[in-house]
C-alpha positions as CSV (number, residue, x, y, z in Angstrom):
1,X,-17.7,16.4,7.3
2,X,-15.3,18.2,5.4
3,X,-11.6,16.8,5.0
4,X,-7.7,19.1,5.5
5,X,-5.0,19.2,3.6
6,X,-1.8,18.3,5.6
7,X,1.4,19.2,4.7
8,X,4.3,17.5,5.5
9,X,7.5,19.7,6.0
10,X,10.7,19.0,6.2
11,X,9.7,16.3,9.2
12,X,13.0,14.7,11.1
13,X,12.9,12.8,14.0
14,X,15.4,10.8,16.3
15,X,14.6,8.6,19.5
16,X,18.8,8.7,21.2
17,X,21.3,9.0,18.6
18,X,19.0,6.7,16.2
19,X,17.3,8.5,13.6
20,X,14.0,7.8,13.0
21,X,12.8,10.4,10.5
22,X,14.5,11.7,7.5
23,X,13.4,14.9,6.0
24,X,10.1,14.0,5.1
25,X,8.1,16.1,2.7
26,X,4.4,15.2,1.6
27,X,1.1,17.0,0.6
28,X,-1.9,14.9,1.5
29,X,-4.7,16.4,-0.4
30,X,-8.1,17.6,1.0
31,X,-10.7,14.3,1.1
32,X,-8.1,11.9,-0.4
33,X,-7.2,8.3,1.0
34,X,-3.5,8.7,1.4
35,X,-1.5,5.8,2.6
36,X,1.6,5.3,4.4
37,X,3.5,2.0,3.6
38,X,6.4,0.0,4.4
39,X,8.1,-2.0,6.5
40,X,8.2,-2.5,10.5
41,X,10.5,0.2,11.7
42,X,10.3,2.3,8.4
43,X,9.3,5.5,10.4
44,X,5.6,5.3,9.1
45,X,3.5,5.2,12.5
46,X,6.3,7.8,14.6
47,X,4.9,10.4,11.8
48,X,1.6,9.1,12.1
49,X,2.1,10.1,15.8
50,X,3.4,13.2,15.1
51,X,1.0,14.5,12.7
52,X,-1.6,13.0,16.1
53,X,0.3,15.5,18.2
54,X,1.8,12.2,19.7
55,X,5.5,12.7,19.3
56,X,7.0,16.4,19.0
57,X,9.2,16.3,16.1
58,X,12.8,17.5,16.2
59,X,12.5,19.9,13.2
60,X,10.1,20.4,10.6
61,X,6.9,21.5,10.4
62,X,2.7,19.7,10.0
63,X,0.3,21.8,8.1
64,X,-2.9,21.4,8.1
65,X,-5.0,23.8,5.1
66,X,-1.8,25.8,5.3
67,X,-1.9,26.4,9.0
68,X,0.4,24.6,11.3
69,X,-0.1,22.5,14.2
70,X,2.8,22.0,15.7
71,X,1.7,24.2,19.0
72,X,-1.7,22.8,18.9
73,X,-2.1,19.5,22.2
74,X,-3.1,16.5,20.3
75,X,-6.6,16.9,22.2
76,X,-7.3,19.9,20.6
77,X,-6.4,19.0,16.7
78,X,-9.3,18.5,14.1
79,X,-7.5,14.8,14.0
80,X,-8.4,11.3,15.4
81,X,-6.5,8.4,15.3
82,X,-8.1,4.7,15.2
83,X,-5.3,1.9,16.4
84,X,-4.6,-1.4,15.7
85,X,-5.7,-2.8,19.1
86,X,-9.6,-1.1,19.0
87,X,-8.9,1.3,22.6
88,X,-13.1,0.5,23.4
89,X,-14.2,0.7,26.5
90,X,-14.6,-2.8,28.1
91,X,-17.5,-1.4,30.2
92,X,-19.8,0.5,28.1
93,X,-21.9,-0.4,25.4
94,X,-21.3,0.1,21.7
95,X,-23.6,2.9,21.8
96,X,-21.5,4.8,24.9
97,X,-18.8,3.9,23.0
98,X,-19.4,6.2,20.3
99,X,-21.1,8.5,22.4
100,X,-17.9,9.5,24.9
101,X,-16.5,12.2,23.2
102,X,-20.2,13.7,22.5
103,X,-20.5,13.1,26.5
104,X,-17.3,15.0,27.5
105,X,-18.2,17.8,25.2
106,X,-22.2,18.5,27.1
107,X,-23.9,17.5,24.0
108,X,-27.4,17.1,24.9
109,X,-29.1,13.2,24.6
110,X,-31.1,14.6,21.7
111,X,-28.4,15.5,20.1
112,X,-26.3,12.3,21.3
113,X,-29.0,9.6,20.3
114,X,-29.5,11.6,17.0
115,X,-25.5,11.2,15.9
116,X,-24.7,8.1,17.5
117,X,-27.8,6.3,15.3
118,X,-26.6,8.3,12.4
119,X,-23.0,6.4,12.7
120,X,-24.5,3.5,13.8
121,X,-26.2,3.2,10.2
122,X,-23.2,4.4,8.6
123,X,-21.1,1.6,10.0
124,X,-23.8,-0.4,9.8
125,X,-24.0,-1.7,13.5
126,X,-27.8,-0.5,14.4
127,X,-28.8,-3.9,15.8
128,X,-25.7,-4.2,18.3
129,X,-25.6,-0.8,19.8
130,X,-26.7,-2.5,23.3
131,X,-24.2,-5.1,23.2
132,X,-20.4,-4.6,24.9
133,X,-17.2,-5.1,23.4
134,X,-16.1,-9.0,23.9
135,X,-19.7,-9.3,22.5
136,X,-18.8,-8.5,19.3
137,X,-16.4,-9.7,16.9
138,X,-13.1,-8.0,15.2
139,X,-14.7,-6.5,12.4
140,X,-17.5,-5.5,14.3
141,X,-14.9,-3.5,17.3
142,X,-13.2,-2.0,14.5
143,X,-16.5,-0.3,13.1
144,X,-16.9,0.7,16.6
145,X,-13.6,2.6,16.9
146,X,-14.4,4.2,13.5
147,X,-17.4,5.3,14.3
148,X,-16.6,7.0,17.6
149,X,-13.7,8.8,16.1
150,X,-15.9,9.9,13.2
151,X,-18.3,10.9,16.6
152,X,-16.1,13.9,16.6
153,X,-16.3,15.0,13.4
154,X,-12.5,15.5,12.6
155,X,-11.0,17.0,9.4
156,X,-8.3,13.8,9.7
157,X,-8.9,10.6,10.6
158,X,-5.3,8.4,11.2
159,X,-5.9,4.9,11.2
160,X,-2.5,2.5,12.4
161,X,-2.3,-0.6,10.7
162,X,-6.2,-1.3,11.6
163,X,-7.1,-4.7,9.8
164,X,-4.0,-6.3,10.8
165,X,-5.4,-8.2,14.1
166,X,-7.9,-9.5,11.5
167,X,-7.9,-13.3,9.5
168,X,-7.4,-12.1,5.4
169,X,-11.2,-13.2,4.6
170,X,-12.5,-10.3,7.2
171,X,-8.8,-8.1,6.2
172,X,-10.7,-7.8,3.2
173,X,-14.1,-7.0,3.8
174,X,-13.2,-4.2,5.7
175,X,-11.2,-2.5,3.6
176,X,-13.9,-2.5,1.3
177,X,-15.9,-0.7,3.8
178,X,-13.6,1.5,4.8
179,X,-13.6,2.9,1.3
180,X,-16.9,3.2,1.0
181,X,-17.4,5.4,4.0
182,X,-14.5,7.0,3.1
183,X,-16.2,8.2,-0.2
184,X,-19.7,8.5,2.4
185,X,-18.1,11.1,5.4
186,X,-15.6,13.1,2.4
187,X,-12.9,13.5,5.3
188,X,-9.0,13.2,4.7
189,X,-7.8,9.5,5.9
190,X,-4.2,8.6,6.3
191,X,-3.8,4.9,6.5
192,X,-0.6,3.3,8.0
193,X,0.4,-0.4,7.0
194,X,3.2,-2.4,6.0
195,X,0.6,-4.3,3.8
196,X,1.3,-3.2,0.2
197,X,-1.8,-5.5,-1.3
198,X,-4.0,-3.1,1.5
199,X,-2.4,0.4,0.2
200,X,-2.5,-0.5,-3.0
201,X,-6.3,-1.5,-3.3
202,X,-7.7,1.1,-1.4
203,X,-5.2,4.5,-1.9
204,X,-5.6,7.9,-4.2
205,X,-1.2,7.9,-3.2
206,X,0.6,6.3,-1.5
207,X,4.2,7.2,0.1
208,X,6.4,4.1,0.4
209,X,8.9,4.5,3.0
210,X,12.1,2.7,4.0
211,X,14.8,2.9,6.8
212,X,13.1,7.0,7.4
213,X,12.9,8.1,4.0
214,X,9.7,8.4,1.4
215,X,11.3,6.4,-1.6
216,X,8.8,6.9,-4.0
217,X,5.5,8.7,-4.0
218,X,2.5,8.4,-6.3
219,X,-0.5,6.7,-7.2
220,X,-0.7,2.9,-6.7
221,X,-0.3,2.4,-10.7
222,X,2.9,4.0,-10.8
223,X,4.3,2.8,-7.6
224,X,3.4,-0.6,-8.9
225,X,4.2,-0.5,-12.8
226,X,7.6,2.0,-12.8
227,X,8.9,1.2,-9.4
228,X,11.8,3.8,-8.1
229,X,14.6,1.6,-7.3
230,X,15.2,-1.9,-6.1
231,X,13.7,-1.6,-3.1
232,X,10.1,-0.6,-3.9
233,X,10.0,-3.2,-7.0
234,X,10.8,-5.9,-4.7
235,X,8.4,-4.9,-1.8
236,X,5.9,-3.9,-3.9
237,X,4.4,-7.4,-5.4
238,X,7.0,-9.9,-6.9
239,X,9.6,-9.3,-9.7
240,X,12.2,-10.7,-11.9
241,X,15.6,-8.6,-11.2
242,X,17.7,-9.0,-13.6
243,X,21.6,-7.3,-13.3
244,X,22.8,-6.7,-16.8
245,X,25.2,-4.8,-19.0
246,X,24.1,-2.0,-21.8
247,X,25.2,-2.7,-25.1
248,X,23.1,-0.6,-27.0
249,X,21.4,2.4,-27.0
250,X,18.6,3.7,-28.8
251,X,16.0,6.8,-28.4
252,X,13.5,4.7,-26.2
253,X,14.9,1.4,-25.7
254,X,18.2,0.1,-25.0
255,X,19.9,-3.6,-26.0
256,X,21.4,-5.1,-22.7
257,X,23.3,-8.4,-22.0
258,X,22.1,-10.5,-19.2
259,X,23.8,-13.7,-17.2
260,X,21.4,-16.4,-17.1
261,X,19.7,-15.1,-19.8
262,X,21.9,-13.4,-23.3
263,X,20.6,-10.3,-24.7
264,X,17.0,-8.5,-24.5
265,X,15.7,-4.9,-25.5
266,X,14.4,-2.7,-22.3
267,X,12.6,0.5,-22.3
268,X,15.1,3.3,-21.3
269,X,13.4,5.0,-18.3
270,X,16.7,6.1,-17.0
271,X,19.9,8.0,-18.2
272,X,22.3,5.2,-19.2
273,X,25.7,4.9,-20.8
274,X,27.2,1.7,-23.4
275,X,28.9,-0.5,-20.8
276,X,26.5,0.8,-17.9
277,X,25.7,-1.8,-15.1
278,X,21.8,-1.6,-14.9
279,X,19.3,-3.7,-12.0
280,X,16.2,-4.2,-14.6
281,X,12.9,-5.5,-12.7
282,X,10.1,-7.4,-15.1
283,X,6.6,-8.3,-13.5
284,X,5.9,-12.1,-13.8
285,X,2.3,-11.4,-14.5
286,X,3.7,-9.5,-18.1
287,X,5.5,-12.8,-19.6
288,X,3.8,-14.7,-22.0
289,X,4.4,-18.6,-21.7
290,X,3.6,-21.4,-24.2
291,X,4.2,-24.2,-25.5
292,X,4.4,-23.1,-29.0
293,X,6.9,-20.8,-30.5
294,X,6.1,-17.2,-29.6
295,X,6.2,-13.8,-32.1
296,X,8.1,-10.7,-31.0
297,X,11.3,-9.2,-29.3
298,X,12.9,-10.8,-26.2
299,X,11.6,-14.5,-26.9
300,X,13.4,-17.3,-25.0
301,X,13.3,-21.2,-24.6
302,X,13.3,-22.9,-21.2
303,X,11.7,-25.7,-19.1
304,X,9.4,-25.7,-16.3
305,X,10.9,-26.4,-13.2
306,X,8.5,-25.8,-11.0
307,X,4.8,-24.7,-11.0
308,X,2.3,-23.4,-7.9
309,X,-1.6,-23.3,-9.3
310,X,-3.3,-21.0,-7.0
311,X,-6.9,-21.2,-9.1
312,X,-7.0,-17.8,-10.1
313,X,-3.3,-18.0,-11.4
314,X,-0.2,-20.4,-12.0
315,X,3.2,-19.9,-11.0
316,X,5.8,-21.1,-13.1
317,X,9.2,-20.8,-12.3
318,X,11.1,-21.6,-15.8
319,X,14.6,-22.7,-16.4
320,X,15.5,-20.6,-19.8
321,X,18.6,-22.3,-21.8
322,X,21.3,-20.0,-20.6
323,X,20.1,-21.2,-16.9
324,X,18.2,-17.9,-15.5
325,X,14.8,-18.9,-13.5
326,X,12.7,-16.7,-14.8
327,X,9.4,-16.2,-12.2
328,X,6.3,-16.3,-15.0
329,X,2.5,-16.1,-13.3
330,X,-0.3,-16.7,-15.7
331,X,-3.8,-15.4,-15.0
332,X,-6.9,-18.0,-15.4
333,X,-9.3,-15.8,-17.5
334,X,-10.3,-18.7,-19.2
335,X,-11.6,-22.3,-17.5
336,X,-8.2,-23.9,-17.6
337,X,-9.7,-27.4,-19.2
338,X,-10.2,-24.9,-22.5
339,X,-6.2,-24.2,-22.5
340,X,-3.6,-26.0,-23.1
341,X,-2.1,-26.9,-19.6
342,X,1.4,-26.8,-19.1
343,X,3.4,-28.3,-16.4
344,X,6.8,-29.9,-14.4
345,X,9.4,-29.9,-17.6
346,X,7.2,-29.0,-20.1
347,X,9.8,-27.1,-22.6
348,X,8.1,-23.5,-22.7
349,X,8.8,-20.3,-24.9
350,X,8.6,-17.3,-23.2
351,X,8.2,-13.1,-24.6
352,X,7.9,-10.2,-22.9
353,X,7.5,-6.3,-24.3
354,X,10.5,-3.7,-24.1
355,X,7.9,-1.7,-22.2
356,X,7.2,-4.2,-19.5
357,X,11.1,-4.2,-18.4
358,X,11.8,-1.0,-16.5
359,X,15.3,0.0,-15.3
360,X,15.7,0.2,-11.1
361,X,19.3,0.7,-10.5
362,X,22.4,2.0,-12.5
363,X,25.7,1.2,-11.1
């Protein structure tokens, strides 16, 4: 199976006088596992839908290898779309399952038995093909939706918020899988969810979308570590936002003044003026705590106020002098009995680099 680019042109869309759809312009490469992410009633699955042949769309345009599709019934598009709630056949078997489509189209049972074992092994369901849907359990249905969309050999396959229905355990585990035959079949996958651990862990880009507009666009690193604006840094993972005032300016970093906190140095991502009202976002994961005094720029005293251990991390939430809680999460790399632990009002120093604070807003 060979994958299609789709281009996104210019997309808008409105259901009444809402609009749902806000010029939206993306190129979804060839083979690539392109997700769509953000929250409910972002706009993500109505363009998922359109790009189906769902919904019409009220202007714009889908491409798909530079040929568009907007004329083309959803029936007849090199596209299938797997949905949240499975759409199996209560009836039939998982085998006729996957076999419908090759059914409708005359294929001959040769031909049939020959592809629907093939995807059967790929999905790795060969010793339940006899059994019927309430037989089987969410993971298992899901592979069976998969499988009979990839039954018609499309150039896209649209999958809408598919693990969703499933406990996190099984969430993950499929995933997994579905990035594995991903790299296995070669075709173009666009992935709706308003999971942003799922798109980040599975995606070559990712388009995260709010209230009808792609906000940013990139690869999960850079949506993750140089967030857009305030919206993305906060629903993508957790931050420290920080409103401050620029005092200084220098070639890569500026010197800003913070309430809570006093003053820190902060890489200068964005065009700022002396006396500029910035929104800076820092990762908790990129503060250092301890109890001892710590080396380097933006170093601060505080207390822990409160701390969450999770195994695999910590969460501290710590009290600095000036009275900013500052949201620290230290990683377990070592067994925690060869640290030195730190807990409820330990007094804590705490650093973090210039690069590590990244500017989101300026007023």
């Amino acid at each position: 199976m060979i994958g299609s680019t789709v281009t996104i042109k210019n997309i808008n869309k409105s259901f009444d006088d809402f609009k749902v759809l806000k010029d939206i312009n993306l190129e979804i490469k060839k083979g690539e596992f392109f997700s769509l992410l953000g929250p409910s009633g972002c706009g993500k699955t109505t363009l998922l839908r359109i790009i189906a042949g769902l919904e019409d769309t009220d202007t714009g345009d889908i491409l798909f290898d530079n040929t568009s599709v907007l004329n083309i019934p959803p029936n007849k598009r090199p596209v299938n779309t797997i949905f949240q709630n499975y759409a199996l056949f209560p009836h039939l078997t998982v085998f006729e399952n996957i076999a419908f489509s090759m059914r409708l189209k005359k294929f001959s049972e040769t031909e049939i038995k020959e592809k629907v074992e093939k995807l059967l092994n790929l999905v790795k369901l060969e010793e339940h093909a006899m059994k019927k849907p309430h037989q089987l359990s969410g993971g298992q249905k899901q592979r069976v939706a998969i499988a009979r969309a990839l039954a018609n050999e499309p150039k896209v396959l649209l999958l809408d918020e598919p693990v969703s229905a499933l406990d996190a355990k099984l969430r993950q585990e499929l995933l997994i899988e579905l990035d594995n035959l991903h790299d296995q079949v070669g075709i173009t996958f666009i992935y709706v969810t308003h999971d942003q651990a799922e798109a980040l862990s599975i995606s070559d880009h990712v388009a995260v979308m709010n209230e009808g507009k792609v906000v940013q666009y990139g690869t999960p690193y850079e949506i993750y570590e140089s967030p857009a604006n305030k919206f993305v840094a906060t629903f993508i993972g957790e931050t420290n936002l920080m409103k401050s005032k620029v005092i200084e300016i220098n070639e890569e970093f500026i010197k800003v003044t913070t309430p809570g906190i006093g003053e820190f140095i902060c890489y200068k991502d964005k065009d700022v003026s002396s006396n500029d009202n910035i929104l800076i976002t820092l990762r908790p994961e990129k503060i250092k705590i301890s109890k001892k005094s710590l080396n380097g720029k933006n170093v601060f005293h505080g207390i822990i106020e409160e701390e969450i251990y999770m195994g695999y991390q910590t969460r501290y939430f710590v009290k600095l002098d000036n009275g900013y809680i500052l949201k620290v999460y230290k990683q377990h790399i070592n067994y925690l009995l060869d640290e030195t632990i730190l807990t409820w009002k330990d007094e804590v120093f705490v650093s973090w680099d210039p690069n590590d604070s990244f500017i989101v807003e300026v007023e």
